[in-house]
NUZALUM-740674 format. One record per residue: residue number from 1; x, y, z of N, C-alpha, C in turn; residue in one letter. Coordinates in nm, 4 decimals, always signed. Layout:
<sites>
<site num="NUM" n_u="X" n_v="Y" n_w="Z" ca_u="X" ca_v="Y" ca_w="Z" c_u="X" c_v="Y" c_w="Z" residu="a"/>
...
</sites>
This chain:
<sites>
<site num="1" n_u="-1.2529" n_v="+1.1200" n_w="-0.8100" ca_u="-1.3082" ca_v="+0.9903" ca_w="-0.7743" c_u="-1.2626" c_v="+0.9545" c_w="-0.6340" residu="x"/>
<site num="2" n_u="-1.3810" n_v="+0.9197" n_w="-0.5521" ca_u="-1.3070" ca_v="+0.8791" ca_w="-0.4151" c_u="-1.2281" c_v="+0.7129" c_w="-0.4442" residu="x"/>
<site num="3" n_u="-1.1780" n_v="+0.6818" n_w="-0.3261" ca_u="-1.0496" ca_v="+0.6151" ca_w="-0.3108" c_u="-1.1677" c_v="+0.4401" c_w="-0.3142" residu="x"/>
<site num="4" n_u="-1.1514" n_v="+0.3615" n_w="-0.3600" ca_u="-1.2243" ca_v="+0.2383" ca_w="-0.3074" c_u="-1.1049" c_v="+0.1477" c_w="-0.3060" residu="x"/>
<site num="5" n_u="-1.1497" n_v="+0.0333" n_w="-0.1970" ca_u="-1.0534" ca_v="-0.0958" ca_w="-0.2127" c_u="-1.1072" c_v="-0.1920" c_w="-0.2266" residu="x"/>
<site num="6" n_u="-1.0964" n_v="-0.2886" n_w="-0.3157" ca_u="-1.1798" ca_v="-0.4257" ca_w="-0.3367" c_u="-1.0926" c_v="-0.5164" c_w="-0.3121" residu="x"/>
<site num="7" n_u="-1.1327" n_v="-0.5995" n_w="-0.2319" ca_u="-1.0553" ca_v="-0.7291" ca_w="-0.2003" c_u="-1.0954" c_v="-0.8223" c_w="-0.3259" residu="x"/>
<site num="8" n_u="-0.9645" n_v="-0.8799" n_w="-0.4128" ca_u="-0.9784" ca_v="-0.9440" ca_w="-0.5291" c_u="-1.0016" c_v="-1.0680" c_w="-0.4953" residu="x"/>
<site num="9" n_u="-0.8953" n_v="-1.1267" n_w="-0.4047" ca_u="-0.9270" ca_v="-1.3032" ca_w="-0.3451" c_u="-0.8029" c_v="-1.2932" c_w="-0.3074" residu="x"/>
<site num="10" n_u="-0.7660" n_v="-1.3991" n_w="-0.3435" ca_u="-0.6172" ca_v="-1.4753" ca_w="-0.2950" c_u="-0.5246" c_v="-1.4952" c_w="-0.4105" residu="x"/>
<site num="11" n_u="-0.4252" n_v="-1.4816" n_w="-0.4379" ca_u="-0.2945" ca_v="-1.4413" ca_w="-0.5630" c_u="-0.3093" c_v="-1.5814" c_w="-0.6030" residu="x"/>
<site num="12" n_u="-0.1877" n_v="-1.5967" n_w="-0.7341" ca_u="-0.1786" ca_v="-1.7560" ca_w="-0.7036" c_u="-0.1024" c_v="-1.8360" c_w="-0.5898" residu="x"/>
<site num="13" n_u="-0.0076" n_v="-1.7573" n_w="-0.5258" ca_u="+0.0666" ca_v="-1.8226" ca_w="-0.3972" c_u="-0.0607" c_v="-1.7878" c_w="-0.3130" residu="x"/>
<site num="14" n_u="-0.1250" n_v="-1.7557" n_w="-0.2854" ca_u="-0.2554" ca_v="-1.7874" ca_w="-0.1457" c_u="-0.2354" c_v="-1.6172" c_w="-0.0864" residu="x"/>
<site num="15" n_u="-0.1591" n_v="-1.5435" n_w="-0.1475" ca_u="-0.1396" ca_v="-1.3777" ca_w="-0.0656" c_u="-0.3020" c_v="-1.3379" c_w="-0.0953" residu="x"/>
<site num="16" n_u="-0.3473" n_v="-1.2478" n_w="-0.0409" ca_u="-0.4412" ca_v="-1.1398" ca_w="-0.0515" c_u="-0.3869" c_v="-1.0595" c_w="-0.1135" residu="x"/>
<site num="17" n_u="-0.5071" n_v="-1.0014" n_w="-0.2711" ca_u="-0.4793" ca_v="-0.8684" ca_w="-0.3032" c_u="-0.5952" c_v="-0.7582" c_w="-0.2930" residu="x"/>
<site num="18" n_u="-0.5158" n_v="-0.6759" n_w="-0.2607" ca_u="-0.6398" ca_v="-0.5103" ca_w="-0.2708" c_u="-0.6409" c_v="-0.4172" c_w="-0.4037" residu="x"/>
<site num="19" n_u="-0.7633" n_v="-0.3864" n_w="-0.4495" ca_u="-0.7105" ca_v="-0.3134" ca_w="-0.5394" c_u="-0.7757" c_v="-0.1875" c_w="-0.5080" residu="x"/>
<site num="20" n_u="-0.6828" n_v="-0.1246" n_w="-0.5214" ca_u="-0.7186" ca_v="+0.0583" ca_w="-0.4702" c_u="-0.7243" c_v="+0.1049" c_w="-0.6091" residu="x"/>
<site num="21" n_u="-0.8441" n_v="+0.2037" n_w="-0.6102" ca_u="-0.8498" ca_v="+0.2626" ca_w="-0.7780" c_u="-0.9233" c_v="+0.4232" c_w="-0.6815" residu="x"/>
<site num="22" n_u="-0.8522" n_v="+0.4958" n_w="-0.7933" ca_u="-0.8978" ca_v="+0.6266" ca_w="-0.7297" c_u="-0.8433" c_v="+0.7499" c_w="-0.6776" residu="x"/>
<site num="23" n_u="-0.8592" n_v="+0.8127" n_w="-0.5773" ca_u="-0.7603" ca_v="+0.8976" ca_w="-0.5174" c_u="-0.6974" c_v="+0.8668" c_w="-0.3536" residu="x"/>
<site num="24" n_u="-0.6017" n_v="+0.8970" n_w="-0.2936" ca_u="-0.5569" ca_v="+0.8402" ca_w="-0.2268" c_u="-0.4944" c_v="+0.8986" c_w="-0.1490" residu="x"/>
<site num="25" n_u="-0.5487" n_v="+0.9918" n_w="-0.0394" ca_u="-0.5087" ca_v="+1.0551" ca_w="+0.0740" c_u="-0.5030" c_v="+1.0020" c_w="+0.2236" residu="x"/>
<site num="26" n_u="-0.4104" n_v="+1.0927" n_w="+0.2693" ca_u="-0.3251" ca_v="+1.0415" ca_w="+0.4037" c_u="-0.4628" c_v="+0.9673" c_w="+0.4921" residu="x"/>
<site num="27" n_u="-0.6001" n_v="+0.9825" n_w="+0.5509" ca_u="-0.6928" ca_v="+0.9243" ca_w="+0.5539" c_u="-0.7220" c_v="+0.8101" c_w="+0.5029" residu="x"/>
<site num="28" n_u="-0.7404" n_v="+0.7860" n_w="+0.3646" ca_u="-0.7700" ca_v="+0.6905" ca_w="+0.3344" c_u="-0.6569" c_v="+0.5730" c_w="+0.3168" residu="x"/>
<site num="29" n_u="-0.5602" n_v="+0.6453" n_w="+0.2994" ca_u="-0.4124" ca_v="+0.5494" ca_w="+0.3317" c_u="-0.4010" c_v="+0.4606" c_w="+0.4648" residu="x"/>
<site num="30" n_u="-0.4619" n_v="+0.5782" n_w="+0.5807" ca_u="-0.4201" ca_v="+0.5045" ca_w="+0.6859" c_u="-0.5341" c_v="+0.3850" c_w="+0.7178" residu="x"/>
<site num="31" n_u="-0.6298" n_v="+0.4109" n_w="+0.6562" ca_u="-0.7502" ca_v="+0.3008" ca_w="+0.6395" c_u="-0.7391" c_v="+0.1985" c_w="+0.5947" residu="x"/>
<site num="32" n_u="-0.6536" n_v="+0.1793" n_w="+0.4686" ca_u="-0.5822" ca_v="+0.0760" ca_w="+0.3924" c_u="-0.5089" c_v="+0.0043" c_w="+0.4756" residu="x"/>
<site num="33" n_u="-0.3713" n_v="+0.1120" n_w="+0.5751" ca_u="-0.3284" ca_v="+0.0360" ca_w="+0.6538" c_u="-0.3795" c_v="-0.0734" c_w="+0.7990" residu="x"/>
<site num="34" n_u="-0.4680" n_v="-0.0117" n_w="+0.8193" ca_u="-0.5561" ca_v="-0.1057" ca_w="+0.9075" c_u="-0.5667" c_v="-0.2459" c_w="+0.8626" residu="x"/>
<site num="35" n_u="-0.6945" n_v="-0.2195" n_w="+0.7264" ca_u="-0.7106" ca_v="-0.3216" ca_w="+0.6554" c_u="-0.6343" c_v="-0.4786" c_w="+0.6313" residu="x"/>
<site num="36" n_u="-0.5056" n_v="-0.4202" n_w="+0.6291" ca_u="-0.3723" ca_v="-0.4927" ca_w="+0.5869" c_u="-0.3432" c_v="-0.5321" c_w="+0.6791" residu="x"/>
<site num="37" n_u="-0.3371" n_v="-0.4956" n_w="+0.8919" ca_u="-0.2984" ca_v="-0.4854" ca_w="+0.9599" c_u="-0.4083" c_v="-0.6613" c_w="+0.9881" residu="x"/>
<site num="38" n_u="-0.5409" n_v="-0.5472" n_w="+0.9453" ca_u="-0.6046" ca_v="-0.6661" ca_w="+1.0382" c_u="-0.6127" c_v="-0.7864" c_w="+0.9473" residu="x"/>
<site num="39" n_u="-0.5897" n_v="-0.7687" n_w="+0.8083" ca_u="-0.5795" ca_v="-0.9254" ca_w="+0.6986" c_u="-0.4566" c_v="-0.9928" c_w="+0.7559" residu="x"/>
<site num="40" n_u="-0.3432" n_v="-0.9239" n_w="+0.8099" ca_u="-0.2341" ca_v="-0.9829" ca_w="+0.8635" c_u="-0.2570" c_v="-1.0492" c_w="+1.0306" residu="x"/>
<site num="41" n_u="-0.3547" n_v="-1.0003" n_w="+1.0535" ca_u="-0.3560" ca_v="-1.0445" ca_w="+1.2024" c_u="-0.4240" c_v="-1.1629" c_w="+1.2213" residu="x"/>
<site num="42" n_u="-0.5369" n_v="-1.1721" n_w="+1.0749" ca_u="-0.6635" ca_v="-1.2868" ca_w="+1.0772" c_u="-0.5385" c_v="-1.3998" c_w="+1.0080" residu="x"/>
<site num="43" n_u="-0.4373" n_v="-1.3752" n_w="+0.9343" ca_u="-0.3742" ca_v="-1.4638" ca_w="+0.8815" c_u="-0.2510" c_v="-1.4433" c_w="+0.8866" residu="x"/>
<site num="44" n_u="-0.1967" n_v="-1.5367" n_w="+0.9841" ca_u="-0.0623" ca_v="-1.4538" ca_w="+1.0060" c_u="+0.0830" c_v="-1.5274" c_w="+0.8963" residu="x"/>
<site num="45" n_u="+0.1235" n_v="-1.4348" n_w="+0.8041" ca_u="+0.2247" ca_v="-1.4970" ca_w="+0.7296" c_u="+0.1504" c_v="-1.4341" c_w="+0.6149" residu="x"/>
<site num="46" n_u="+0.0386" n_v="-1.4461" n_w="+0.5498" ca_u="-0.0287" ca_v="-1.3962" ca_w="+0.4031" c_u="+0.0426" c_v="-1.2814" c_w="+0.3772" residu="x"/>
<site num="47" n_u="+0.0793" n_v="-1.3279" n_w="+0.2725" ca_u="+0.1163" ca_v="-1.2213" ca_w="+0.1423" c_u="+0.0188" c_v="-1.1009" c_w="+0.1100" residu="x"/>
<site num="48" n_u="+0.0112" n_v="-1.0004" n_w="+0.1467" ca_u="-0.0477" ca_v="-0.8835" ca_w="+0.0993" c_u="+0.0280" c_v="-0.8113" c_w="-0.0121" residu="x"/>
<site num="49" n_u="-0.0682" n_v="-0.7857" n_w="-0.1221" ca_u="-0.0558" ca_v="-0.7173" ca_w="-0.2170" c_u="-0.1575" c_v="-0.5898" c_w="-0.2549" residu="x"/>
<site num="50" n_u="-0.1522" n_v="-0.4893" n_w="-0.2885" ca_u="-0.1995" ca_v="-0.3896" ca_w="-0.3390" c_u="-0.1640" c_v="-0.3583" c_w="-0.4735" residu="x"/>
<site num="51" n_u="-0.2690" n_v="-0.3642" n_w="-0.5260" ca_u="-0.2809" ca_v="-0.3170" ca_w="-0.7065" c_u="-0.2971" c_v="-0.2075" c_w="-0.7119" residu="x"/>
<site num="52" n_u="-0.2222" n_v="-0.1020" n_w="-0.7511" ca_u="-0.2369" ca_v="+0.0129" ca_w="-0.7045" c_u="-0.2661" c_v="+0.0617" c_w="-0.8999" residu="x"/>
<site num="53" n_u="-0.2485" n_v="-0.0124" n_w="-0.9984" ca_u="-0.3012" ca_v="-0.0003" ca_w="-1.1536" c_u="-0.3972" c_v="+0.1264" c_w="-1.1578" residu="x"/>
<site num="54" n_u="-0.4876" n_v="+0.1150" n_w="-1.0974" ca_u="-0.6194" ca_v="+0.2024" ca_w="-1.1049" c_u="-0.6050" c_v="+0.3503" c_w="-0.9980" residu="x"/>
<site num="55" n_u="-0.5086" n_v="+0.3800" n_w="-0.9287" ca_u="-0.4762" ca_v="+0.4941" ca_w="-0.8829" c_u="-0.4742" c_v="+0.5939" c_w="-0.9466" residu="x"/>
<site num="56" n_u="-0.4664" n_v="+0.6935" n_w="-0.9418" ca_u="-0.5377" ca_v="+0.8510" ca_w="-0.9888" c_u="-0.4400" c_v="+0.9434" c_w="-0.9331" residu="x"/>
<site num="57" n_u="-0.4231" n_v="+0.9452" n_w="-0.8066" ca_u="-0.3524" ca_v="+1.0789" ca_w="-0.7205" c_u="-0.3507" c_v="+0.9584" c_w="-0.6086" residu="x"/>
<site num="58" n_u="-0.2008" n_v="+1.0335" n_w="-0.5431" ca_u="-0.1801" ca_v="+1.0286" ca_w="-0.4215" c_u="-0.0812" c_v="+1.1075" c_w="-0.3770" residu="x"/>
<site num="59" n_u="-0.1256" n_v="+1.1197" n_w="-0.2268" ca_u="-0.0332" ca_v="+1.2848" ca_w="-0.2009" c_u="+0.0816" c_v="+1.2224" c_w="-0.1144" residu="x"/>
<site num="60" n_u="+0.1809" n_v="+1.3289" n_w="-0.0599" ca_u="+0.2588" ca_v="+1.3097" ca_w="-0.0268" c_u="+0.2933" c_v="+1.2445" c_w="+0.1127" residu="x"/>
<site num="61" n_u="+0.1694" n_v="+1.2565" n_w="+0.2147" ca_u="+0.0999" ca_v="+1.1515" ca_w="+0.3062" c_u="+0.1135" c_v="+1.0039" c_w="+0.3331" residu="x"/>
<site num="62" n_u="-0.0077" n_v="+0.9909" n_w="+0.1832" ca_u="-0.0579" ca_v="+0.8787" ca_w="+0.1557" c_u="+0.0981" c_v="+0.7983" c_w="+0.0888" residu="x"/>
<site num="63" n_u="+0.1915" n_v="+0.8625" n_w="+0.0263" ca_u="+0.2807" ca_v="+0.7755" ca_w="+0.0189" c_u="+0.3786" c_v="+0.7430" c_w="+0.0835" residu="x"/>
<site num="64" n_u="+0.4269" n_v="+0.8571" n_w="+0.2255" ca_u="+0.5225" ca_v="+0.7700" ca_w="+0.3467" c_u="+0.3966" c_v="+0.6847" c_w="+0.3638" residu="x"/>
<site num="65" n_u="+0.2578" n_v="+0.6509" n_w="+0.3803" ca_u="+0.1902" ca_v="+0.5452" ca_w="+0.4470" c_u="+0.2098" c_v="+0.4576" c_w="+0.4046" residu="x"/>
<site num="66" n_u="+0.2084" n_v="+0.4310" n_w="+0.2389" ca_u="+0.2287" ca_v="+0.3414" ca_w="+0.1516" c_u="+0.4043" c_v="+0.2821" c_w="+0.1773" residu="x"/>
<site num="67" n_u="+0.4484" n_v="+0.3474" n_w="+0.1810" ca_u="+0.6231" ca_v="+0.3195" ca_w="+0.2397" c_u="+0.6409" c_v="+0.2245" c_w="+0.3531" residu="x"/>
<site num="68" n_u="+0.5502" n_v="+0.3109" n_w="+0.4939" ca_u="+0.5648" ca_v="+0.2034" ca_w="+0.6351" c_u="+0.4949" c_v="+0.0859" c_w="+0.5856" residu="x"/>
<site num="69" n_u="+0.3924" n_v="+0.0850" n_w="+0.5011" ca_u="+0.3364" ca_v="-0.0322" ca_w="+0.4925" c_u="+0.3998" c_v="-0.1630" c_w="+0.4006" residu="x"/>
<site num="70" n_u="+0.4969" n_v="-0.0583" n_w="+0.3136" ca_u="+0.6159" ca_v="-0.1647" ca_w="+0.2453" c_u="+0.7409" c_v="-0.2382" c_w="+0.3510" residu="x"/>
<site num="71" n_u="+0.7309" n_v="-0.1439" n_w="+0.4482" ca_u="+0.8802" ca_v="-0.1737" ca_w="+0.5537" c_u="+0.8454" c_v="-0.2347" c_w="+0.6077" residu="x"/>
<site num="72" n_u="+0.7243" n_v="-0.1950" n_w="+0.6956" ca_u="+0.7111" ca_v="-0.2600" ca_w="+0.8496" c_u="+0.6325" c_v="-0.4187" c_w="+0.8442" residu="x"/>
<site num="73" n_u="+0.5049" n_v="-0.4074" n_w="+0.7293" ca_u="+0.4403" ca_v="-0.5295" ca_w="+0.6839" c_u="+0.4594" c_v="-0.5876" c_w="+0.5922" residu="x"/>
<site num="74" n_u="+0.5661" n_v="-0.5618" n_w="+0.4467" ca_u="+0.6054" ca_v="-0.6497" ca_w="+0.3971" c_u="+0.4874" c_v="-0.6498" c_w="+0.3025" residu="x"/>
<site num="75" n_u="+0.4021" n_v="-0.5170" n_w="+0.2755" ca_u="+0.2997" ca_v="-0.5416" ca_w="+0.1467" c_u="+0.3934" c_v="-0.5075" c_w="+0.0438" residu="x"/>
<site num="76" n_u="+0.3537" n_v="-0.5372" n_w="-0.0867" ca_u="+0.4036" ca_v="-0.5734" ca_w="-0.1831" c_u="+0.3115" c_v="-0.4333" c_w="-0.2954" residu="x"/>
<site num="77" n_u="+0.3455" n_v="-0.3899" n_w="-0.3278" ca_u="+0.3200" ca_v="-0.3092" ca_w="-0.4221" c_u="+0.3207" c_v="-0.3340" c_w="-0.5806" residu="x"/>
<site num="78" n_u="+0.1601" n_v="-0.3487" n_w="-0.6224" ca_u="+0.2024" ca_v="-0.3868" ca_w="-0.7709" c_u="+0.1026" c_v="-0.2862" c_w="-0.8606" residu="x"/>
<site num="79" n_u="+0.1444" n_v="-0.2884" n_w="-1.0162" ca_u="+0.0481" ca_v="-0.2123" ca_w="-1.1102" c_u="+0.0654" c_v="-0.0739" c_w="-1.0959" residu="x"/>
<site num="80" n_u="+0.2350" n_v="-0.0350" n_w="-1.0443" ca_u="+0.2437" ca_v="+0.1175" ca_w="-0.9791" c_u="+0.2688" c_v="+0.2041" c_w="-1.0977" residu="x"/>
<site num="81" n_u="+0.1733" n_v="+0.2860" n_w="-1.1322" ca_u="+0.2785" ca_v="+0.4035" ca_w="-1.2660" c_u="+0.4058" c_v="+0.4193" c_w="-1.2156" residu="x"/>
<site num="82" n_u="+0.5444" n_v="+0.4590" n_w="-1.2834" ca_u="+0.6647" ca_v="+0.5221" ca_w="-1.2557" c_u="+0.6367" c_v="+0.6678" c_w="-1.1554" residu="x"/>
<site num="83" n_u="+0.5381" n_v="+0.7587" n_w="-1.1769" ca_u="+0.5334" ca_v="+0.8739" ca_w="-1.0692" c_u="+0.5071" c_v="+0.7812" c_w="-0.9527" residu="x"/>
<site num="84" n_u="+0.3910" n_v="+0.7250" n_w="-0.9523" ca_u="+0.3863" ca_v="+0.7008" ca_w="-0.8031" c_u="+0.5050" c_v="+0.6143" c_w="-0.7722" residu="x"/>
<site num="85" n_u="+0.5672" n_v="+0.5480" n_w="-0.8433" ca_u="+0.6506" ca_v="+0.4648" ca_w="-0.7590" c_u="+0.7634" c_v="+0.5202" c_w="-0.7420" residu="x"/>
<site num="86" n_u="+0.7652" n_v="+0.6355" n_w="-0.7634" ca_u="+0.8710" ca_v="+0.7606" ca_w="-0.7854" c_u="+0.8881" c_v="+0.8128" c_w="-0.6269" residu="x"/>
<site num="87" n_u="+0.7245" n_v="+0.8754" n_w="-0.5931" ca_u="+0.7174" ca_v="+0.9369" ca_w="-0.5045" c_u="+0.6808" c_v="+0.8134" c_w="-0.3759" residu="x"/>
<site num="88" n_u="+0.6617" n_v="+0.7111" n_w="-0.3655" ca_u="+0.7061" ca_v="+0.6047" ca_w="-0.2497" c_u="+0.8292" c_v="+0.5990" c_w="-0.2326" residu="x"/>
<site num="89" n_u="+0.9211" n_v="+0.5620" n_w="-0.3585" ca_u="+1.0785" ca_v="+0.5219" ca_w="-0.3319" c_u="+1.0986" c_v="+0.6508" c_w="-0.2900" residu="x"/>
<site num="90" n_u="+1.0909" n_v="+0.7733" n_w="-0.2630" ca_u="+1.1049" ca_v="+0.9424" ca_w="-0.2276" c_u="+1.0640" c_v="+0.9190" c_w="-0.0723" residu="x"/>
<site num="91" n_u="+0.9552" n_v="+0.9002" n_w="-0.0155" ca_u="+0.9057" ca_v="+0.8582" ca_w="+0.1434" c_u="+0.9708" c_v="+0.7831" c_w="+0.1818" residu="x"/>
<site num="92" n_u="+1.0543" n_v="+0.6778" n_w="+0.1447" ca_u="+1.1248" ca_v="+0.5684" ca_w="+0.1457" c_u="+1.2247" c_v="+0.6283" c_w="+0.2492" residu="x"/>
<site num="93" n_u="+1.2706" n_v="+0.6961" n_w="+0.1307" ca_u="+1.4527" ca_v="+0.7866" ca_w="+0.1743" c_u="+1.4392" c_v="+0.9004" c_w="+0.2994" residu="x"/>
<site num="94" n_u="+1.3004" n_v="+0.9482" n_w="+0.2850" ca_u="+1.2641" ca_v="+1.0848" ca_w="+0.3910" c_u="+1.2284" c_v="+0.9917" c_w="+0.5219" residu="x"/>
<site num="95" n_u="+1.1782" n_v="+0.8665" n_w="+0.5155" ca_u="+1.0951" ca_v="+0.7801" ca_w="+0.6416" c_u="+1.2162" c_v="+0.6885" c_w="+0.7299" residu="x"/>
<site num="96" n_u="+1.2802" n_v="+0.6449" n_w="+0.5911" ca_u="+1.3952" ca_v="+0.4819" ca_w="+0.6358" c_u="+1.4550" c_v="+0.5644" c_w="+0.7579" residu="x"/>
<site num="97" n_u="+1.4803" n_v="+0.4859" n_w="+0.8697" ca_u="+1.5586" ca_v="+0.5197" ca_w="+0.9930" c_u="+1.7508" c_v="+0.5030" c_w="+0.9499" residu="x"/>
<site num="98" n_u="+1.7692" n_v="+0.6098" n_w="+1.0175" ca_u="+1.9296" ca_v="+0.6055" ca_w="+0.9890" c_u="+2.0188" c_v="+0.5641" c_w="+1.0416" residu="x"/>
<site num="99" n_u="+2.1425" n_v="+0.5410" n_w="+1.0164" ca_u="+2.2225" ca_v="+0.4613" ca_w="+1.1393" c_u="+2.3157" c_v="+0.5864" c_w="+1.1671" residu="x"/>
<site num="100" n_u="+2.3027" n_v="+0.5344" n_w="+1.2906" ca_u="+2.4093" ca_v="+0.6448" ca_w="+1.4297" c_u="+2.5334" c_v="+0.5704" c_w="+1.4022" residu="x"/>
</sites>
């Protein structure tokens, strides 16, 4: 199944959620990240969330993307099976910058 994202509305605090159902490669990851980039740019402060419930596969790519997009923007990750949230907290540890 290819990768889709549906913008659901607004959470009950006023965040934006996405829901990604499908498969989920380094491509379509970085597409997501845009998405998020530019929902953050049209609104600056909104809560971004991703429902990631309906996910299928994602490779090892698509989840450092999913990682910078937890660090650097502060999206929120929800509806994650234990693998995938296995293999983000894994990009996490391979991505996080280290101290000198």
């Amino acid at each position: 199944m290819p990768t889709r994202i549906t913008q659901l509305g607004d959470d009950m605090q006023g965040g934006v959620v996405l829901r990604v159902e499908g498969t989920l490669v380094r491509e379509d990851a970085e597409l997501l990240e845009r998405v998020c980039t530019d929902i953050r740019r049209e609104r600056p402060g909104v809560r971004v969330t991703l429902d990631l419930a309906d996910l299928t596969f994602l490779d090892s790519e698509s989840a450092s993307v999913l990682s910078r997009m937890r660090r650097q923007q502060g999206v929120a990750l929800d509806g994650v099976q234990f693998f995938v949230q296995r293999v983000v907290e894994l990009a996490d540890r391979v991505s996080a910058p280290r101290a000198v």
